[in-house]
FIBA-805019 format. One line per 10 residues: their letters; for each residue z, x, y of C-alpha. Coordinates in steps of 0.25 Angstrom, whole numbers. Layout:
# residues N
a> Z X Y; ... $
//
This chain:
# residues 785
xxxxxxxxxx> 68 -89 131; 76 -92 118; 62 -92 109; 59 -80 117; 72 -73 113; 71 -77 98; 57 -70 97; 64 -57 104; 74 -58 94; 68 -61 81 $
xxxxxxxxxx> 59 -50 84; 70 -40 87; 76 -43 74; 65 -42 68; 63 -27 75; 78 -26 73; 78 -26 57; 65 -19 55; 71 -8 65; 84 -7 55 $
xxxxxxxxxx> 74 -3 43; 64 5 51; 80 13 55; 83 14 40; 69 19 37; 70 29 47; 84 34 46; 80 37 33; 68 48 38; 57 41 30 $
xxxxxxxxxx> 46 50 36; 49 44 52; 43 60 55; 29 56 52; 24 42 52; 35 30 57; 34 17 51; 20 21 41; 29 32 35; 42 23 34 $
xxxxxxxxxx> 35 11 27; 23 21 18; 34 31 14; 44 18 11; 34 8 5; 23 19 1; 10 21 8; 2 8 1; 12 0 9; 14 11 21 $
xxxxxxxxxx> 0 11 24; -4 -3 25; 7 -7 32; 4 6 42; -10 3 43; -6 -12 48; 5 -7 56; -6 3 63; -13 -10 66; 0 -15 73 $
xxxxxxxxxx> 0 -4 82; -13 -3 88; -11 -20 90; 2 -15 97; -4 -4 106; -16 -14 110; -6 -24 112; 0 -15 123; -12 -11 128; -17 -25 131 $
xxxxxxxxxx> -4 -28 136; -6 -17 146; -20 -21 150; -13 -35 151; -5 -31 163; -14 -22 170; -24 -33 171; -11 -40 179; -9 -30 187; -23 -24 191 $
xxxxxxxxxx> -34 -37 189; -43 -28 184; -47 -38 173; -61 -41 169; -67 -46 155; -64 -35 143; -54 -29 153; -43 -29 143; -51 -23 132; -57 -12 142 $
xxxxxxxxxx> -43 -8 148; -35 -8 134; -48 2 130; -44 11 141; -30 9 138; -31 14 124; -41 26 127; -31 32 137; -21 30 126; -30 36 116 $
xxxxxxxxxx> -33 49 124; -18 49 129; -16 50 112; -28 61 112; -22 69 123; -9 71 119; 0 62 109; 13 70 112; 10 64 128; 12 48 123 $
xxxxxxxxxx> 26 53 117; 30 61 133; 25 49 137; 35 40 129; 45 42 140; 40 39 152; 32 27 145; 47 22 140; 52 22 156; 41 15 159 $
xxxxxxxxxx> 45 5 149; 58 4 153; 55 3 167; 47 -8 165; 57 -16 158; 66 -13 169; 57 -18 178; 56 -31 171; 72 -33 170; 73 -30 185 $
xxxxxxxxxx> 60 -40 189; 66 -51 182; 80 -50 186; 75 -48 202; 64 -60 199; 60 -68 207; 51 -58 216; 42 -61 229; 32 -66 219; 23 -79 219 $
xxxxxxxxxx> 26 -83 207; 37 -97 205; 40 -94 190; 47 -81 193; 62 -88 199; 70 -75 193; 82 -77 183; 88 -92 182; 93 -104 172; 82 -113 177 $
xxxxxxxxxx> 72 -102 171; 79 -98 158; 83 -114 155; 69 -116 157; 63 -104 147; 75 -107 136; 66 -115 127; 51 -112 122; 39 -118 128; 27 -112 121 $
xxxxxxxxxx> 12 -112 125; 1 -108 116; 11 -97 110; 22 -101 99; 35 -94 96; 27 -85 85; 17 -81 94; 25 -76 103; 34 -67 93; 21 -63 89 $
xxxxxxxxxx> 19 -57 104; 33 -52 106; 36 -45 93; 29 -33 94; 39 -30 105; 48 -26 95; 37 -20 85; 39 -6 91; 51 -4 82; 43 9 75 $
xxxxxxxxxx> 41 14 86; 52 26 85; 48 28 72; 34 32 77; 41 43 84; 48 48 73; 41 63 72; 46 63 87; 59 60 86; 70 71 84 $
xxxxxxxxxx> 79 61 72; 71 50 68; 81 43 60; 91 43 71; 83 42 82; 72 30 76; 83 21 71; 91 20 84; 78 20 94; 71 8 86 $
xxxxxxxxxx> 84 -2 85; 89 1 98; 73 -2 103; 73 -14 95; 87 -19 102; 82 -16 114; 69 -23 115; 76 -34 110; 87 -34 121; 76 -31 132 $
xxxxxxxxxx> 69 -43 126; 78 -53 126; 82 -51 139; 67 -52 146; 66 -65 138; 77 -70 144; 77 -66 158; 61 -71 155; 67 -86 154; 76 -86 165 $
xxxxxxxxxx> 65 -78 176; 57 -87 177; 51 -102 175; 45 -104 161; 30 -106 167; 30 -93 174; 35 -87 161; 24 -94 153; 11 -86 160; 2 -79 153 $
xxxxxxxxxx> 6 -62 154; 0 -56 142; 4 -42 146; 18 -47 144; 16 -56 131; 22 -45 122; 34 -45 129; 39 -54 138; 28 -66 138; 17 -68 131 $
xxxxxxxxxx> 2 -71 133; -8 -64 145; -8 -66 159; -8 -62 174; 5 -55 172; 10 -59 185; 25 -60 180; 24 -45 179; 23 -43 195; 35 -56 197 $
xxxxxxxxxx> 43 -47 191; 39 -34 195; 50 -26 203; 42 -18 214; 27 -18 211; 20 -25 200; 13 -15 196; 26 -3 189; 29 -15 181; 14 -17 177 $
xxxxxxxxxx> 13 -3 174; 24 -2 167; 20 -14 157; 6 -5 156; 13 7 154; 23 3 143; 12 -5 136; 2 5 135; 13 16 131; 17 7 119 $
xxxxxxxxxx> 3 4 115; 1 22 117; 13 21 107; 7 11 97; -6 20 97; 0 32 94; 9 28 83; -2 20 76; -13 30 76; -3 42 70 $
xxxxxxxxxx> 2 31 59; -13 27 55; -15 44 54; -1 44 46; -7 33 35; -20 41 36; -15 56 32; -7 49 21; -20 44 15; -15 29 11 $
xxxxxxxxxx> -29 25 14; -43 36 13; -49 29 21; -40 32 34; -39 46 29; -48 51 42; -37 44 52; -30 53 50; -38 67 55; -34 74 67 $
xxxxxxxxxx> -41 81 78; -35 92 83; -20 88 77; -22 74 81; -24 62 74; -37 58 82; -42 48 72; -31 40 69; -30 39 85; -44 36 87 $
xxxxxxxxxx> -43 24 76; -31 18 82; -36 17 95; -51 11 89; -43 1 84; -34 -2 95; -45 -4 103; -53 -13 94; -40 -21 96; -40 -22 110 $
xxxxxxxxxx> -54 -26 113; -52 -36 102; -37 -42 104; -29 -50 113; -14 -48 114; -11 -63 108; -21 -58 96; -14 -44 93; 1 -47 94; 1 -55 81 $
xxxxxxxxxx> -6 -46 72; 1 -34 80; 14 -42 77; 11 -43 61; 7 -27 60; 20 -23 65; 29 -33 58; 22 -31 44; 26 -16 48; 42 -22 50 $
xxxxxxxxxx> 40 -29 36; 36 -16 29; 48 -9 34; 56 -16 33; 53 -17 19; 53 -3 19; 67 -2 23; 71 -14 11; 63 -6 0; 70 6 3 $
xxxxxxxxxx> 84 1 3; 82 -6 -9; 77 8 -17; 86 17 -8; 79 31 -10; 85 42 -8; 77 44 5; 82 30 9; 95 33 18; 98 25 31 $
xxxxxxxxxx> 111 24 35; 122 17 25; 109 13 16; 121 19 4; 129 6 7; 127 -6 3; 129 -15 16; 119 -5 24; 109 -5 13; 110 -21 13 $
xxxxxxxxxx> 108 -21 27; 95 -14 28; 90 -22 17; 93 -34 24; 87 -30 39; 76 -23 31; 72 -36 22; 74 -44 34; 65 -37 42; 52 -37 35 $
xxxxxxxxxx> 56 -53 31; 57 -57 46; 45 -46 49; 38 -55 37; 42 -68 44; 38 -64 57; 23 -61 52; 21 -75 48; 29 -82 59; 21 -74 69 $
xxxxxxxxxx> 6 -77 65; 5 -79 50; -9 -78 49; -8 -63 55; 3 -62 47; -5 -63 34; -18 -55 39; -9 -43 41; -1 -43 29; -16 -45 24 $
xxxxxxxxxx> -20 -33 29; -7 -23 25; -7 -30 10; -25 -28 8; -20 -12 15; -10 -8 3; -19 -15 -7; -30 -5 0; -22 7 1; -16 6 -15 $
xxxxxxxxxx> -31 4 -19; -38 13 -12; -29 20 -3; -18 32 -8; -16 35 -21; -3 42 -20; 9 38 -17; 24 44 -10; 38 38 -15; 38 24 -9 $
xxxxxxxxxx> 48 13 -8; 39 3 -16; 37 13 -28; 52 12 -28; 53 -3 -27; 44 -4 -37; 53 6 -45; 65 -3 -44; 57 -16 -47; 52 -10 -60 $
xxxxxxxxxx> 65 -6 -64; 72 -19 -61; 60 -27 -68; 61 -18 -80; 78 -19 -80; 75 -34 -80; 65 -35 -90; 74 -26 -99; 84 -36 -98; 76 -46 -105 $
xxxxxxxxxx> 78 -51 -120; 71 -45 -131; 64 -58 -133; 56 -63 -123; 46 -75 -118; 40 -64 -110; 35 -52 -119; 23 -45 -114; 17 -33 -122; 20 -18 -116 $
xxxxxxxxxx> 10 -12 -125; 11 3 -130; -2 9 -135; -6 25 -138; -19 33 -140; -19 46 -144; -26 57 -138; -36 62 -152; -49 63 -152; -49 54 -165 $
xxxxxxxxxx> -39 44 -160; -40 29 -164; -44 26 -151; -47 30 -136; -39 27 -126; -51 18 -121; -50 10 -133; -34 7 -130; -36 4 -116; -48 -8 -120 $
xxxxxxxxxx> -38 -13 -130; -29 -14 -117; -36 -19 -109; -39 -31 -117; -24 -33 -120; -19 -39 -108; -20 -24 -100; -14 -32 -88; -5 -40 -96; 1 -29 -104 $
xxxxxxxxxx> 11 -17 -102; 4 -4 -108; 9 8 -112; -2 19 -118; 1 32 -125; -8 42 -124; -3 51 -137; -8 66 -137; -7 71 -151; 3 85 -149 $
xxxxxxxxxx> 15 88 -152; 26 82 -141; 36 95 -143; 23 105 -138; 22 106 -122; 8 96 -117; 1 100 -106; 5 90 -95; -7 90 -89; -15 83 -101 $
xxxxxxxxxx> -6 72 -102; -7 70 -88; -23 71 -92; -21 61 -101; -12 51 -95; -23 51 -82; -35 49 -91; -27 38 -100; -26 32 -86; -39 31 -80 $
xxxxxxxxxx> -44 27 -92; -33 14 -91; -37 12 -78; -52 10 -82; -47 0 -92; -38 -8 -81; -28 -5 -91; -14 -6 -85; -5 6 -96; 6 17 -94 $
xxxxxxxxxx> 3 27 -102; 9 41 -108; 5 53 -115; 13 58 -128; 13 69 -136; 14 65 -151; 8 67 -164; 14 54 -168; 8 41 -163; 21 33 -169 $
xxxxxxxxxx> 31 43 -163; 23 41 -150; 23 27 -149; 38 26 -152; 41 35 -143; 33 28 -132; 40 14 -135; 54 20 -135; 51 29 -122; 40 21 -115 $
xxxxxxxxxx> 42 8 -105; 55 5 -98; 64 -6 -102; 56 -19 -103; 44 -10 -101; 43 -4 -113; 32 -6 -125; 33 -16 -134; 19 -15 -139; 14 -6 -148 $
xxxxxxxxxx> -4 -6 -147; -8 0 -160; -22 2 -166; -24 0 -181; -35 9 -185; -46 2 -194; -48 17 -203; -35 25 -202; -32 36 -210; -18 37 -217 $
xxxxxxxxxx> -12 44 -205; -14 33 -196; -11 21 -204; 2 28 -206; 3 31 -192; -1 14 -189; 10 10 -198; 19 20 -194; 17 13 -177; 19 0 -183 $
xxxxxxxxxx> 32 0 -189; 38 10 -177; 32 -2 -168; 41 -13 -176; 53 -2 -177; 54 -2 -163; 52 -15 -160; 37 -17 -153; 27 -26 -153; 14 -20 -160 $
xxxxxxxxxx> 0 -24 -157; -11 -19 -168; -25 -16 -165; -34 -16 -176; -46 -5 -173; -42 -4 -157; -54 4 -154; -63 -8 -156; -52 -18 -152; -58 -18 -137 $
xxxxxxxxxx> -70 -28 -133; -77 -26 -122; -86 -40 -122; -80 -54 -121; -74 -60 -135; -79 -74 -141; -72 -79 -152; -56 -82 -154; -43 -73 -154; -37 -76 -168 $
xxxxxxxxxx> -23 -75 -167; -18 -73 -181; -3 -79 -180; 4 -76 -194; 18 -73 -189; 22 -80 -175; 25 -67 -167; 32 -73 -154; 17 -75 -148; 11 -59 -148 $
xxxxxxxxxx> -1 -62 -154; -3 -74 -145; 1 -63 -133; -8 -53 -136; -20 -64 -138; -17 -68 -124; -17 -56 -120; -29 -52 -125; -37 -66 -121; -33 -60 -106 $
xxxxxxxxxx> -44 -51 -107; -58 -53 -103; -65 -50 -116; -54 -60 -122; -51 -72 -115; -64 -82 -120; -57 -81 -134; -51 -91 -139; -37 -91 -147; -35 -93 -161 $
xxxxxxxxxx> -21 -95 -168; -21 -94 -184; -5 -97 -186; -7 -91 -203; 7 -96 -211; 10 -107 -222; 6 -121 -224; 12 -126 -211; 17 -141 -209; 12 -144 -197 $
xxxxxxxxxx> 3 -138 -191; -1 -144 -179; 13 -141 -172; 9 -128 -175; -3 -127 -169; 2 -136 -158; 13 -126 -155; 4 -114 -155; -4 -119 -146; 6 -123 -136 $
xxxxxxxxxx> 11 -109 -138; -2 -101 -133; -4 -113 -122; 11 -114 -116; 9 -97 -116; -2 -91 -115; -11 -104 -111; -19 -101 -122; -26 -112 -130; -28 -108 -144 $
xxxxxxxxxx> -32 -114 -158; -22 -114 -169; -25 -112 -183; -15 -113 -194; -18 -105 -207; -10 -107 -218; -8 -96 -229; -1 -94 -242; 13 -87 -241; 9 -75 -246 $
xxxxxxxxxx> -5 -73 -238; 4 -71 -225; 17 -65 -231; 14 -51 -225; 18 -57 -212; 31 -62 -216; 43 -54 -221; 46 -66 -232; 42 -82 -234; 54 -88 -227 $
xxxxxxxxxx> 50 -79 -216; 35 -82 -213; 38 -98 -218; 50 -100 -207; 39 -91 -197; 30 -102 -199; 38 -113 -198; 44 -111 -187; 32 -109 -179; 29 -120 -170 $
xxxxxxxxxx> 45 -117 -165; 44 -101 -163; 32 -105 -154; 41 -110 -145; 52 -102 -145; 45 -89 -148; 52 -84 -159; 47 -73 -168; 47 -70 -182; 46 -57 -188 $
xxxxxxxxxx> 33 -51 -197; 37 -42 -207; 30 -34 -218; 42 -27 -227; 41 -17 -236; 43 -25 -248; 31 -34 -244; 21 -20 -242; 14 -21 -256; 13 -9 -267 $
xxxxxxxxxx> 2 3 -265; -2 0 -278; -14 -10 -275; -22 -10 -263; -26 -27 -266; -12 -28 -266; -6 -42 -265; 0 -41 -251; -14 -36 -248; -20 -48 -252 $
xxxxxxxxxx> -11 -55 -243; -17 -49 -232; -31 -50 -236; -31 -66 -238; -22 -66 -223; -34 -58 -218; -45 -67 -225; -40 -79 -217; -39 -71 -204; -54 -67 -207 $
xxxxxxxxxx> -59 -83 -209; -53 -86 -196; -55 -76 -187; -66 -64 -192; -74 -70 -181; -62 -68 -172; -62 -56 -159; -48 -52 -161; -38 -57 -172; -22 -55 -167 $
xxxxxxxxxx> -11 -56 -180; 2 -53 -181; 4 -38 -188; 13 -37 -201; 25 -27 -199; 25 -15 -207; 38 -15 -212; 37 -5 -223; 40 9 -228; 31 17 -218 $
xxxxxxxxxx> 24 24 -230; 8 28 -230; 6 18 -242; 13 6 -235; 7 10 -220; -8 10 -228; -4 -3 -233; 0 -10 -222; -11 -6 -214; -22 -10 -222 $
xxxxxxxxxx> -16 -24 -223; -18 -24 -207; -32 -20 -211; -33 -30 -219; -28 -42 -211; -37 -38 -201; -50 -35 -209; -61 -42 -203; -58 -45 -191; -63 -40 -177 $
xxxxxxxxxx> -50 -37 -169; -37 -36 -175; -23 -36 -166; -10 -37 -174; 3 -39 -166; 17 -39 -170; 30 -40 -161; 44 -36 -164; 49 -50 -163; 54 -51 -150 $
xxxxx> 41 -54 -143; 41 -69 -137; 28 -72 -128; 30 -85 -120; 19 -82 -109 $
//
């Protein structure tokens, strides 16, 4: 009796709390005129997760219904012995064609009928108070003694045979697992959001009081071996397993066979009820095309769904020639508490967005909004609990089969989507994660590239938008945070037609999405690419999300124009604070063939670890990683090498788990001074290496205006400088694939002569090589990992 009761309670709780979120659902009219619990959940959650958890839940309901029916058979096999071998399947075959065509005939005759089913019902129960408390009859049976202490001292404790306490929750909870079964009868109801709310809890307490009682009038009718016969027509309710039935006519008052009837009438009313409900909510998923393929469920025939009936009763009755009622309550079990998880859920999501559509009563106060968070979160964790206490292995195989549904439905299944809870949860996640990670310092052991690159939409244009896209794809595409502006050439104070940059933002994006390349993109209307690109940093991205990467093509041939234009980029880049990567030639920068060789990584000024970033970034790719890495460290006679070499490597392994060789080149002064703003600079820069490993520390990279040489000589000295740094690049790595140094800032007096001058010593550092990237940060770049 006591383990009996603590199953009918658990389970009512569990009812109970579920019940409070469906009540606030309801109350809060989401959609209960058309579809019950599929709507609440699809409308709530959106129609990824509405529909695979509907489509399970369908399943639950044909289990249910031939459940009932079986049950049914179960007792007419008591009452009339007309049992042979395939009786059951032959008789629940019957059973569910009658109730087909009863569908067929008329469906507004199962709702008249309603009424006179419920008096049956509660007849019946009647019935069974009244035998039990006038038990013992004129009956063969010994067991039955009528109410006593002996019997109830006897049944107090547990004494299972064959079953356990989880298999038998398993068999009983579906007594409570009718709680939707108002909101099914929503579009018939004269006030859902009253009437719903009130019917459902006052149900649940109910069942659980009727409950309650029968177990415990159970335990004190009668001795515990007459108890423990096997009635499977009574094993949902009172209990357990399959038998004769004979307990039925003990306790019948009058003849045996009203209270027979009665059990056959009720059971095959509910399972009428079950049918009904599942084959309108499978058309409900069909006509909101969540999948294509159920898309013909949901035809009618002569203003009736005909098909959606025809395939719910095909599968019902595949069910019950194939199962047994011990093989369908577990799996019936898990269908309708996944159902109680995701509402539940739906009732938490929603309290924590609180839409303006969300408005159960005292949601606006505090202490009635913690409460329905509470009930709501309890409910799906005990509904979760329950799954795996029940049968853990069913457990999985259904959750299985909801989580391969929504992966089914978002691949294949709709491509449109209404306002949902989950878009809004993600909304508030993505805004706390981007508060947070605004919060963070300026330098960090954390920095990751959020690259901002353009093309421009000219015929004659230095590269297609193909070509930037390969160039993506081998820079980390799934590592990186892309932004790409597409610049149309106009001028941004004349009206554009919005329908070409809609054009041109849909052709940007198939084109990504043939690449696999992950990018937001825009369309701007400018004649300037740097005005552009420094209106895109400061409006583009949100807080932490915003570029901090400028991509930038060098040109191999520009005109005037355009190296002015280059330089121009630069210097706006540094001005505002960004990172700059440099492509040299980006049209043939892509490779489409798997790369031998090394990746020379040419570091003259430790940069915080960006070239050491971008070469990891780049070895990810497929084309890339059988290179190996190369590090030239270029400064001054160094005193002790090998602890530089030592800590550079234990810097690529302890970050990156890259092994690499170490090379020390030294060079006079005045061969690197281009990279350095004065001696004491570059010489503290260099010494201090092997410690600014470790702690990360960055030191800046500066060309000033007084170091830019005069126009008058084109073999000018500084020139030079750049010439010999280029001819021991050359000796090392002409045979290389792809050569990363660190870029020289332009700090000069942005004039044609100086921007020609400056660009032609990037040519020349890079002269001979096969694929140039310079990169330069703004000094507050750290990688750690």
């Amino acid at each position: 009796v006591v383990m009996s009761l603590v199953v009918v309670f658990i389970s009512f709780i569990n009812a109970l709390l579920t019940s409070v979120s469906l009540s606030a659902i309801v109350t809060s009219g989401n959609s209960m005129d058309r579809g019950g619990p599929y709507y609440m959940i699809s409308r709530s959650l959106g129609p990824r997760l509405g529909g695979s958890i509907a489509l399970v839940y369908f399943l639950g309901l044909i289990l249910l219904g031939v459940l009932e029916v079986l049950g049914a058979v179960e007792v007419f096999h008591s009452s009339s012995h007309l049992e042979f071998r395939g009786s059951s399947q032959l008789y629940s075959t019957i059973s569910l064609l009658v109730m087909g065509a009863i569908i067929m005939i008329s469906p507004k005759l199962v709702g008249k009928l309603s009424s006179v089913f419920f008096g049956i019902v509660v007849l019946t129960v009647i019935m069974f108070f009244v035998g039990i408390f006038m038990a013992p009859f004129d009956t063969d049976s010994e067991g039955l003694t009528g109410l006593n202490n002996d019997n109830f001292e006897e049944n107090l404790s547990s004494d299972y045979k064959g079953e356990d306490f989880y298999s038998i929750l398993a068999i009983f909870f579906p007594c409570f697992a009718c709680i939707f079964a108002g909101s099914h009868k929503g579009p018939d109801l004269k006030t859902p959001t009253k009437s719903i709310p009130k019917g459902t809890l006052s149900a649940v307490v109910f069942s659980w009081v009727m409950y309650s009682c029968f177990m415990v009038l159970w335990g004190g009718v009668a001795h515990r071996e007459y108890l423990k016969g096997n009635f499977s027509y009574f094993s949902r309710r009172l209990a357990g397993g399959s038998g004769s039935g004979e307990i039925v006519k003990d306790l019948a008052v009058g003849p045996p066979v009203i209270l027979e009837t009665g059990i056959i009438v009720a059971s095959l009313s509910m399972a009428l009820q079950c049918f009904i409900v599942a084959y309108k909510m499978i058309k409900n998923v069909a006509m909101d095309n969540v999948l294509p393929g159920l898309r013909w469920i949901g035809n009618h025939w002569k203003g009736e769904p005909v098909v959606a009936l025809m395939v719910t009763l095909s599968i019902a009755e595949i069910v019950s020639l194939a199962g047994t009622v011990d093989v369908i309550a577990p799996i019936l079990t898990m269908c309708f508490l996944i159902m109680f998880v995701m509402v539940n859920f739906s009732c938490f999501v929603m309290c924590f967005l609180l839409p303006p559509t969300w408005k159960p009563p005292g949601i606006r106060k505090f202490r009635w909004r913690l409460c329905y968070k509470v009930t709501s979160i309890c409910g799906a964790l005990m509904s979760v609990v329950f799954m795996f206490m029940i049968e853990w292995i069913w457990a999985l195989c259904v959750t299985f089969a909801a989580c391969i549904l929504y992966v089914y439905i978002s691949v294949k299944g709709i491509t449109w989507e209404w306002g949902s809870g989950m878009k809004g949860l993600k909304l508030q996640i993505a805004l706390s994660v981007l508060h947070n990670y605004q919060k963070e310092k300026s330098y960090t052991l954390h920095w990751k590239p959020k690259i901002l690159c353009y093309y421009q939409h000219l015929d004659n244009s230095e590269y297609t938008p193909e070509q930037l896209l390969s160039t993506l794809e081998m820079i980390g595409k799934d590592y990186v945070f892309v932004i790409v502006v597409g610049i149309l050439k106009g001028d941004p104070l004349e009206s554009t037609e919005p329908s070409l940059l809609i054009q041109l933002k849909k052709d940007f994006k198939e084109k990504s999405e043939s690449y696999d390349v992950k990018a937001f993109q825009k369309v701007v209307v400018n004649n300037s690419v740097p005005s552009t690109l420094s209106f895109s940093f400061l409006s583009t991205g949100l807080g932490g999300l915003a570029p901090n990467t400028l991509l930038l093509n060098m040109p191999v041939n520009p005109s005037q124009d355009k190296v002015l234009e280059f330089c121009q980029t630069v210097k706006l880049t540094f001005n505002l604070n960004k990172a700059l990567m440099v492509i040299k030639d980006l049209p043939n920068f892509p490779t489409y063939s798997k790369q031998k060789g090394c990746i020379d990584i040419w570091w003259i000024v430790h940069d915080g670890g960006l070239l050491v970033y971008l070469s990891y970034l780049i070895s990810l790719n497929k084309h890339w990683w059988a290179c190996k890495k190369r590090v030239f460290i270029v400064g001054e006679e160094t005193c002790d090498k090998e602890q530089v070499q030592s800590q550079v490597k234990s810097f690529f392994f302890d970050h990156h788990k890259m092994t690499v060789d170490i090379y020390i080149i030294d060079m006079q002064d005045e061969d690197i001074y281009p990279y350095t703003q004065d001696w004491s600079v570059r010489v503290k820069n260099l010494k201090q290496l092997p410690l600014s490993l470790n702690k990360m520390h960055s030191l800046p990279n500066v060309i000033t205006s007084e170091h830019m040489p005069k126009r008058h000589s084109k073999e000018s000295a500084f020139h030079e400088k750049f010439t010999k740094l280029n001819s021991t690049i050359q000796e090392k790595s002409i045979d290389s694939p792809l050569v990363l140094m660190t870029l020289p800032e332009p700090n000069f007096e942005m004039t044609q002569e100086n921007c020609e001058d400056y660009y032609g010593y990037l040519l020349t550092l890079s002269e001979g090589l096969q694929r140039v990237v310079f990169m330069l940060g703004s000094g507050t770049e750290l990688i750690n990992n």
